[in-house]
N, C-alpha and C positions, 0 to 999 in steps of 0.2 A: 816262870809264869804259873805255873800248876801248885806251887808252892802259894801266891797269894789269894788263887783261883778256892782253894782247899781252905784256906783262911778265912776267907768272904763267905764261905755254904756253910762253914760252923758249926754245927747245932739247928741248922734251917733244916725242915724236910724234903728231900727232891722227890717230887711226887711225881713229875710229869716233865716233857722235854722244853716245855713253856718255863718251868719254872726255873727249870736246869739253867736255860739261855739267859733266862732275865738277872740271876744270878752271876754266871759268866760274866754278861755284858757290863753288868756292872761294879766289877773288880778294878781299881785304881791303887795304883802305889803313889808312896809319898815323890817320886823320882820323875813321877809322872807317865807312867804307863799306865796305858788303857789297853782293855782287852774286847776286842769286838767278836761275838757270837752268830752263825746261824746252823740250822737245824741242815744239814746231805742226808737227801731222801735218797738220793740216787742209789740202784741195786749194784753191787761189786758181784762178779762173779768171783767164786769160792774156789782155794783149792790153784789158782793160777800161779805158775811158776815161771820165774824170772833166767833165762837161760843164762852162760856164764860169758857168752860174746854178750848180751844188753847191757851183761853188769858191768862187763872190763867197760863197756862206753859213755857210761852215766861220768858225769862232771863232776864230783866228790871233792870237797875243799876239806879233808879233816884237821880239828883242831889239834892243837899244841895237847892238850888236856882233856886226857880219856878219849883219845881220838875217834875208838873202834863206835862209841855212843856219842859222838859232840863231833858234825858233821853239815855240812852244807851240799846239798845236791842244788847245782846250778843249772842255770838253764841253757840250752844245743844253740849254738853262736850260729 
């Protein structure tokens, strides 16, 4: 996705996060993907650490290919 995303902004100027989105939004492939955009204001706290009992529990589907990066975290059944 980030590869047509990157295609689509080209040569465009991204000046602003209006633009960024409009841009996004409107990336289509010939295959028929669309990619929908919006702006997370939301504030993350910094800095926060994932202990190693959360991680053993997360739902982790890794792929066949490049597992460690090409991954599905599913959602708690």
């Amino acid at each position: 996705m980030f590869s047509f995303i990157s295609m689509n902004w080209k040569g465009k100027p991204l000046e602003n996060y209006e633009s960024i989105l409009k841009l996004i939004s409107e990336t289509k492939t010939k295959g028929g993907l669309k990619i929908e955009s919006r702006l997370d204001t939301k504030k993350y706290e910094k800095g926060k650490k994932i202990t190693k009992e959360d991680f053993a529990n997360l739902s982790l589907e890794f792929k066949n290919k490049f597992p460690l990066w090409n991954y599905t975290i599913k959602p708690f059944e």
